[in-house]
TITITOR-784589 format. One line per 10 residues: number of its first residue (from 1); their letters; for each residue x, y, z of C-alpha. Coordinates in steps of 0.25 Angstrom, whole numbers. Last residue first. Example, Ala and Ser with C-alpha at 12.3 -4.5 7.8 and 13.67 -1.06 7.14 Angstrom:
# residues 2
2	sa	55 -4 29 ~ 49 -18 31 $
//
This chain:
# residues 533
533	xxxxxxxxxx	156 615 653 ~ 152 614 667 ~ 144 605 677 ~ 137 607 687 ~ 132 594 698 ~ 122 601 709 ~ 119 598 724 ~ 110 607 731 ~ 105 610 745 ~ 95 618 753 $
523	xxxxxxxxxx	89 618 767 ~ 79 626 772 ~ 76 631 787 ~ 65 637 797 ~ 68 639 810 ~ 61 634 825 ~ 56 623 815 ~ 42 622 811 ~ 43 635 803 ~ 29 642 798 $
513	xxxxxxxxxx	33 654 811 ~ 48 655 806 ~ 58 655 819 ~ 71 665 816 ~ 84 662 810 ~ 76 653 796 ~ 85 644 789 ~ 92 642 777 ~ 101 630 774 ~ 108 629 761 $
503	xxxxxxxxxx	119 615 754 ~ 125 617 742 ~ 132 605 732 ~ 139 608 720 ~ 145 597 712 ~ 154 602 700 ~ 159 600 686 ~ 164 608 677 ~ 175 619 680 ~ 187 622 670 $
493	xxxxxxxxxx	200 622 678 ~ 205 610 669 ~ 193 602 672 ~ 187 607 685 ~ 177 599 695 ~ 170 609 706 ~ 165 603 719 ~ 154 612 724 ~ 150 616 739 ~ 140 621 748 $
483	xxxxxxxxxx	136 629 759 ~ 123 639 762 ~ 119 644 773 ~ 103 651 776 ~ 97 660 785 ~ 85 668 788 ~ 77 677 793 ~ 61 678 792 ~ 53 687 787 ~ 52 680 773 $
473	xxxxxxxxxx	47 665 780 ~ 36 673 790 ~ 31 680 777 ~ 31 668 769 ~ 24 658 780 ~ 14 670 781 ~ 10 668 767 ~ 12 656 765 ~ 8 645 774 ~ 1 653 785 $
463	xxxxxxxxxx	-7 661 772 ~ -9 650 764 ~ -14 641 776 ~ -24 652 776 ~ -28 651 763 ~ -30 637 764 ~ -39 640 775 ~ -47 650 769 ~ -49 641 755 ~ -54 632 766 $
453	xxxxxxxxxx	-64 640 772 ~ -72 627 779 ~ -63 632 793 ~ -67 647 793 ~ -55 656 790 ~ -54 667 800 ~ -39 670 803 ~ -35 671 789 ~ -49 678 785 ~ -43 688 796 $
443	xxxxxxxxxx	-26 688 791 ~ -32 692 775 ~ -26 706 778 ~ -11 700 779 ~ 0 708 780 ~ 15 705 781 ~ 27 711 783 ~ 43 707 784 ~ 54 716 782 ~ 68 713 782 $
433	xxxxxxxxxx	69 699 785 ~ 82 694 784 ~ 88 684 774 ~ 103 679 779 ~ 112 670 769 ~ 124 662 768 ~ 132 654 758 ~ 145 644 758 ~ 152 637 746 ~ 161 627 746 $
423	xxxxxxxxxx	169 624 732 ~ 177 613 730 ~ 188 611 720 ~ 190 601 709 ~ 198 598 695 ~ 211 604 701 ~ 211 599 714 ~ 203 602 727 ~ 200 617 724 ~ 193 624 735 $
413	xxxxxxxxxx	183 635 731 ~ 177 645 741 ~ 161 649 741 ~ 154 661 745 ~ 140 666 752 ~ 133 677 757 ~ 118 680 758 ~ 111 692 763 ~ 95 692 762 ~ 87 703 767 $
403	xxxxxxxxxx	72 701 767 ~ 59 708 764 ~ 45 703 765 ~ 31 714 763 ~ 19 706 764 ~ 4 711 761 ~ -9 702 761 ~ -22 708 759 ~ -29 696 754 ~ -34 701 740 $
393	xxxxxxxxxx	-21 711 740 ~ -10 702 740 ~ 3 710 743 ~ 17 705 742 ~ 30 712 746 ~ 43 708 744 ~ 57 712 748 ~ 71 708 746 ~ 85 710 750 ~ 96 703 746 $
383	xxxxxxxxxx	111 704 749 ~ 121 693 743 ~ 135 690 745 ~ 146 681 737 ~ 158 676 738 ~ 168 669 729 ~ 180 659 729 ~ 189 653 722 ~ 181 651 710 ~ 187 643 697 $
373	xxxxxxxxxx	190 650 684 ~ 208 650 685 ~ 204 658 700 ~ 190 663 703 ~ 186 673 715 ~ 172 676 716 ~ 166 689 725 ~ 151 691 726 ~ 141 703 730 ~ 126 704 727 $
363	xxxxxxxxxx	116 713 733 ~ 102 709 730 ~ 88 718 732 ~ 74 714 729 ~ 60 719 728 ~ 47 710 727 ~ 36 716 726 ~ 20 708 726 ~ 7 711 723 ~ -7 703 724 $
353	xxxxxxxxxx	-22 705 722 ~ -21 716 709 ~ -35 718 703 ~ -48 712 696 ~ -52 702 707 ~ -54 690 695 ~ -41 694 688 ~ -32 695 699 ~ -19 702 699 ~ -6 698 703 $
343	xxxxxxxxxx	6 710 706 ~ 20 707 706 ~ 33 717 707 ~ 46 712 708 ~ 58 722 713 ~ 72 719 710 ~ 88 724 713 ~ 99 717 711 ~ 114 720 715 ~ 126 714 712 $
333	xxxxxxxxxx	140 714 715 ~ 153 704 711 ~ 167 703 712 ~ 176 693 705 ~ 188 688 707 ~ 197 681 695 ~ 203 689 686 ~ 201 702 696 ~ 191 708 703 ~ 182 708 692 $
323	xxxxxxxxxx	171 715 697 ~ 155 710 694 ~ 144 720 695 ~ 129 715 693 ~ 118 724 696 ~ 102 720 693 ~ 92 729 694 ~ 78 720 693 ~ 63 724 690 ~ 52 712 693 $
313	xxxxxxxxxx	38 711 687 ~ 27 702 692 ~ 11 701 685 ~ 2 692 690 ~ -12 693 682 ~ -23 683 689 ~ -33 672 686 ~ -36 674 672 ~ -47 662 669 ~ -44 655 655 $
303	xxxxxxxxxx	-53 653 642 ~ -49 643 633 ~ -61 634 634 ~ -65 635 647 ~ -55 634 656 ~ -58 630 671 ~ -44 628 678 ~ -36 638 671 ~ -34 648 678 ~ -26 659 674 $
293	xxxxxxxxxx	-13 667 679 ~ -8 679 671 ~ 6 683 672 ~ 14 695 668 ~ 27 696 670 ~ 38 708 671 ~ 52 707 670 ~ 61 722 672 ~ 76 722 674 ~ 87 732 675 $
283	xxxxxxxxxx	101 727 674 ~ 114 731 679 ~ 129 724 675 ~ 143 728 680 ~ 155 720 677 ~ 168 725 681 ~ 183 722 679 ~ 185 720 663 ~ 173 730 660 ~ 157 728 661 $
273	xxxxxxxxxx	146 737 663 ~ 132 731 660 ~ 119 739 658 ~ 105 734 659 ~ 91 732 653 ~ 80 725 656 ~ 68 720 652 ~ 56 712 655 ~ 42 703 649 ~ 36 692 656 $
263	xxxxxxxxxx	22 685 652 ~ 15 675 661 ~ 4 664 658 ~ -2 658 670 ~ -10 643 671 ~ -19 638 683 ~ -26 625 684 ~ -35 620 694 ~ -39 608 693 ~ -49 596 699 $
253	xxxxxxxxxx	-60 604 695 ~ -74 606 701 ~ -71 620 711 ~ -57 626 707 ~ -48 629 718 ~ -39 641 720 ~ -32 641 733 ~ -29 625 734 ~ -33 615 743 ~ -24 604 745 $
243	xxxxxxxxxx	-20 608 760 ~ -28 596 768 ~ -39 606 771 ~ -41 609 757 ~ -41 596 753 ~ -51 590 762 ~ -60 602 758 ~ -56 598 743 ~ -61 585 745 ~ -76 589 753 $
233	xxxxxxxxxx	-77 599 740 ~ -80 613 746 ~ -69 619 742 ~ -70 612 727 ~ -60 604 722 ~ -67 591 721 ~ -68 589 706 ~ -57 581 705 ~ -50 577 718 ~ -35 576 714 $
223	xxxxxxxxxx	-32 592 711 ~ -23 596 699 ~ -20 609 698 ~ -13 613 682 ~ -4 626 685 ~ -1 633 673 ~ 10 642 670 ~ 15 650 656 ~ 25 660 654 ~ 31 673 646 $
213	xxxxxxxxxx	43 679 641 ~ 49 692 638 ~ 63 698 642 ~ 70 711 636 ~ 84 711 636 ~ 92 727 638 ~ 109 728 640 ~ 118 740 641 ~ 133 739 640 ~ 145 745 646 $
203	xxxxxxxxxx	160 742 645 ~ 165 742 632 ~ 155 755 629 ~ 139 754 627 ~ 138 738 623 ~ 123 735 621 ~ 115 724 626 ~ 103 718 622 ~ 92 709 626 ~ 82 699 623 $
193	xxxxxxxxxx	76 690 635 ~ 65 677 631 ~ 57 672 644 ~ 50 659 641 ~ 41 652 653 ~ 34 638 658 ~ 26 635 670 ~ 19 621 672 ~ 12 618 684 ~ 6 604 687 $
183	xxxxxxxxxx	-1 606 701 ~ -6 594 710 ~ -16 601 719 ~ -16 590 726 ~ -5 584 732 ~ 7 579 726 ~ 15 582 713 ~ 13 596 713 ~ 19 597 697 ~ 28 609 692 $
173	xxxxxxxxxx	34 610 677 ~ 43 620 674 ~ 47 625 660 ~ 57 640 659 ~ 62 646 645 ~ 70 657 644 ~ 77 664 634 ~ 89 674 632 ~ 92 683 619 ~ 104 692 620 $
163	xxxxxxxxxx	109 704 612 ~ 123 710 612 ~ 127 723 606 ~ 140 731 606 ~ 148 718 604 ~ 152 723 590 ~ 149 709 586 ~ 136 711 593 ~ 133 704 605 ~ 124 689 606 $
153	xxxxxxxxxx	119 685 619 ~ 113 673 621 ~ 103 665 628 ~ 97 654 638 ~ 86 649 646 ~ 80 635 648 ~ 74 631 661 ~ 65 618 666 ~ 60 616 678 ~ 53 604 684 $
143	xxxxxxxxxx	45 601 696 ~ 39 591 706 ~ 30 596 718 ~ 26 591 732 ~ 14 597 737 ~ 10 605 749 ~ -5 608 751 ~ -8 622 753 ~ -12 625 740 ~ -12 634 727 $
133	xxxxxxxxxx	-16 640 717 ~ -17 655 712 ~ -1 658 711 ~ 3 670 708 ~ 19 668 701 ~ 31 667 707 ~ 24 669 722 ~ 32 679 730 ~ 33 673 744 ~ 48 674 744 $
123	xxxxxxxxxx	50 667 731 ~ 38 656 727 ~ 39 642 721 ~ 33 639 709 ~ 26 628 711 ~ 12 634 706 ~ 4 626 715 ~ 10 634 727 ~ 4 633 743 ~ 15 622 747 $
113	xxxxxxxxxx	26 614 741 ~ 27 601 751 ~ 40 596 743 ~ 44 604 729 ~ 52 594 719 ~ 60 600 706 ~ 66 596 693 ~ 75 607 685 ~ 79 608 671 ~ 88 619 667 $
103	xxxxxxxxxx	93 626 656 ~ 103 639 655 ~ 107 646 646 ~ 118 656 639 ~ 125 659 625 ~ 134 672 623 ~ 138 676 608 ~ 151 680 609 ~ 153 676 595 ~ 164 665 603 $
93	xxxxxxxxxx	152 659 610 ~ 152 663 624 ~ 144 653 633 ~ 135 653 645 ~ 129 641 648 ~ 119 634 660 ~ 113 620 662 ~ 104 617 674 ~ 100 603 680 ~ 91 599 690 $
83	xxxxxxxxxx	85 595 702 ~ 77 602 714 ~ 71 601 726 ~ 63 608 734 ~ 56 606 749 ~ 47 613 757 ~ 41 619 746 ~ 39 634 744 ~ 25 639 745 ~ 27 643 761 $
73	xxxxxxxxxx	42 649 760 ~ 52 641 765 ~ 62 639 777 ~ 55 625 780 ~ 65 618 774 ~ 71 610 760 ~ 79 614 747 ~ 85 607 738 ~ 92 606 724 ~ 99 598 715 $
63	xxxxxxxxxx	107 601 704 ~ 112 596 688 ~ 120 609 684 ~ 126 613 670 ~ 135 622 668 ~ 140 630 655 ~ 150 640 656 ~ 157 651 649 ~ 164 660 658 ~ 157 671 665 $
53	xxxxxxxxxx	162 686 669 ~ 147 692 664 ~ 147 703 653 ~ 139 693 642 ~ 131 688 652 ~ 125 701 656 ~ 116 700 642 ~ 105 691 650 ~ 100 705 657 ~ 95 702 670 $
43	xxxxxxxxxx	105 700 679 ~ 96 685 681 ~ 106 679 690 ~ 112 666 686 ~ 123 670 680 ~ 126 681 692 ~ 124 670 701 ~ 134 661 694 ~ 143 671 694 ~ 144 674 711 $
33	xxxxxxxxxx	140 660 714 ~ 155 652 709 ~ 158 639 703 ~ 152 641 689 ~ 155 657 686 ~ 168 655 679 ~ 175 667 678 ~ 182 678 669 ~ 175 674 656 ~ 182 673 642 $
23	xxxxxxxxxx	174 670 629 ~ 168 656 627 ~ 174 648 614 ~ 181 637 622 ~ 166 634 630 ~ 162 626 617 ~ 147 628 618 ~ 139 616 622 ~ 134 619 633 ~ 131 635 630 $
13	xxxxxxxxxx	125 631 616 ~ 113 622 623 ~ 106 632 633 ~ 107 640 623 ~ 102 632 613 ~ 92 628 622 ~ 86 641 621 ~ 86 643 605 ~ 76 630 606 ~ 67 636 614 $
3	xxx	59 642 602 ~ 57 629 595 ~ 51 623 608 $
//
């Protein structure tokens, strides 16, 4: 653990540190959405902190989180929940040395989580990584996460130069608690950033990081019925029916265990334009891993079967252009574009079996207005359209899913006295389908399963479950609200405690076929205790 050890010093140095020797900063970026989305956003290059109008801060949050509903794609679970506690610093020493992290340790609960043995939760119908087991039978699951990430920036004394490091560490720990297959996932990862910038006139500078890493997954199944899981085992056929049948079975083993190693290498580079009214940041972005998936249920010594090669990549263009207005108002714009590219090959059928794009475009406006470092008010506005396509060429599938989103939302603050003000909040948003198409050449076999196929007739409730559930959830138009409130303390106009609460609705405008009720819906909350220092 010798080598993680520079990481919780950043996580350690930002809480600690005596905030009186921070430099200057126009605004605080705790009680508004417009900067803490830019902080949170990954822009790409960790060097654009160092031109960002932030003060020095260090947060920590204790939450809860959930979500309920039908309104759901078919391997997400029907209900999620969520509990944990977050830490994150940015801090100027007077070197100008820049210190940042974040940590976080997070347990979570999945209800009646179907088709996935992976736990890892899929982003319209793109699985995160290519999944070779799974089930029908839904099952609760019992989570943990763990995140620790952090940096520094050191420049020149000349300030001509300034070169980062930034590291990443991720641990989680998933466990089907109920229900055979029982699965006991364990995925961990490192990603280490180095960049540089350089300071080409006082207001222009140009910026390049480079980014390696790598990861390991392994997924032990444990089935109940000892040597039984077999197809034409009487208990398996009993399972099967039942939904605890799953796609890849391994005749005379009560296990089926599969593991994954993964290597992710990228770049960027980027230019930054800065003077005392205007902020302008573009990057370029390029990630690409590579992932090999093995089985592991029959090792012989130390040999182990390759299953498949999955290899995703993703190219970004991110804009950021932030106004000073004035003092204290704050305008900003940006724009992202992005393209994912994935392709899976496997091994035993010696080719490509499935491929998948995913391309995106975001448009983001916001207005903030503080006064003696407390938001008055802000706005914000967001315009996303995306597009995926996914083609698996073994059963002749093709879907082509677009969507246009458009979200608004804003919050007004109302002081009460001087150590408290409230802070209600409102949001809305409406995704409409664009384009919506879909393919299937397997539709005959579908149709014609015989009644002792039960690999058939698990893979047909795949399908209706899943993959027609997905198309018939992304072609559909919705709707969603948002309201919520935070109470903010203050000591001598200084932030540090507050309570925020948030309550979301979204619904379906039109009848969804999988839907019992005339239209779809799913409800979120959250509660959280922050404090500052």
């Amino acid at each position: 653990m010798k080598r993680y050890n520079f990481l919780w010093i950043l996580i350690v140095l930002p809480i600690f540190a005596n905030g009186q020797d921070s430099l200057t900063h126009t605004f605080q970026a705790m009680d508004n959405q417009l900067l803490q989305s830019v902080l949170q956003n990954d822009y790409a290059n960790q060097q654009n902190l160092l031109f960002l109008p932030v003060n020095d801060y260090t947060a920590s949050s204790l939450y809860y989180n959930y979500e309920d509903g039908d309104l759901r794609a078919g391997a997400i679970p029907e209900n999620i929940q969520q509990v944990g506690l977050t830490t994150t610093g940015l801090y100027h020493s007077k070197q100008n040395i820049l210190f940042y992290g974040k940590f976080k340790a997070e347990k979570e609960y999945y209800q009646n989580l179907k088709w996935d043995l992976n736990g890892e939760l899929y982003h319209r119908g793109l699985m995160p990584t290519h999944q070779f087991m799974t089930a029908e039978k839904g099952s609760d699951w019992s989570n943990q996460n763990y995140e620790l990430s952090g940096g520094m920036i050191i420049p020149t004394k000349n300030n001509r130069w300034a070169f980062s490091v930034n590291g990443d560490f991720k641990v989680s720990n998933r466990f089907r608690s109920e229900y055979d297959p029982r699965s006991k996932v364990t995925n961990n990862s490192i990603v280490l950033d180095l960049g540089a910038s350089y300071k080409l006139s006082e207001t222009s500078y140009i910026k390049a990081a480079g980014t390696y890493g790598f990861s390991h997954f392994r997924n032990d199944v444990k089935y109940s019925n000892a040597s039984n899981n077999i197809p034409y085992s009487h208990d398996t056929y009993i399972k099967w029916m039942a939904g605890y049948g799953t796609l890849l079975n391994h005749g005379g083993s009560s296990s089926a265990n599969s593991g994954m190693t993964a290597s992710l290498s990228g770049f960027n580079i980027g230019y930054t334009f800065q003077n005392k009214v205007n902020l302008i940041i573009a990057d370029i972005v390029f990630t690409n891993k590579s992932e090999e998936s093995f089985d592991t249920s029959n090792i012989n010594n130390s040999e182990i079967d390759p299953v498949s090669s999955y290899s995703p990549s993703t190219w970004r263009l991110n804009t950021l252009w932030l106004h000073h207005a004035s003092t204290d108002k704050l305008l900003k714009l940006g724009l992202n574009l992005s393209q994912f590219d994935a392709t899976n090959y496997l091994f035993d059928k010696g080719g490509k079996n499935y491929n998948a794009k995913e391309k995106e475009v975001k448009l983001d406006l916001g207005y903030l207005r503080q006064y003696n470092n407390i938001t008055q008010w802000e706005l914000n506005a967001q315009i996303n359209l995306w597009q995926v396509t996914q083609q698996d060429v073994l059963s002749t599938t093709k879907s082509e899913l677009s969507k246009l989103e458009a979200s608004v939302s804003g919050s007004k603050t109302f002081p009460i006295n001087e150590n408290l003000n409230i802070q209600p909040s409102l949001a809305a948003q409406i995704s409409t389908s664009i384009n919506s198409t879909f393919f299937n050449g397997n539709e005959n076999y579908l149709n014609n399963i015989k009644e002792d196929d039960y690999l058939g007739q698990s893979l047909k409730a795949y399908y209706n479950q899943i993959i027609y559930h997905d198309v018939d959830l992304y072609s559909t138009n919705t709707g969603s609200l948002k309201a919520g409130t935070a109470f903010n303390f203050y000591k001598e106009s200084d932030l540090k405690t507050s309570i925020k609460l948030h309550l979301s609705y979204s619904k379906a405008l039109e009848r969804i076929a999988f839907s019992s009720n005339d239209k779809a819906h799913r409800l979120f909350g959250s509660v959280s205790l922050n404090f500052y220092y």
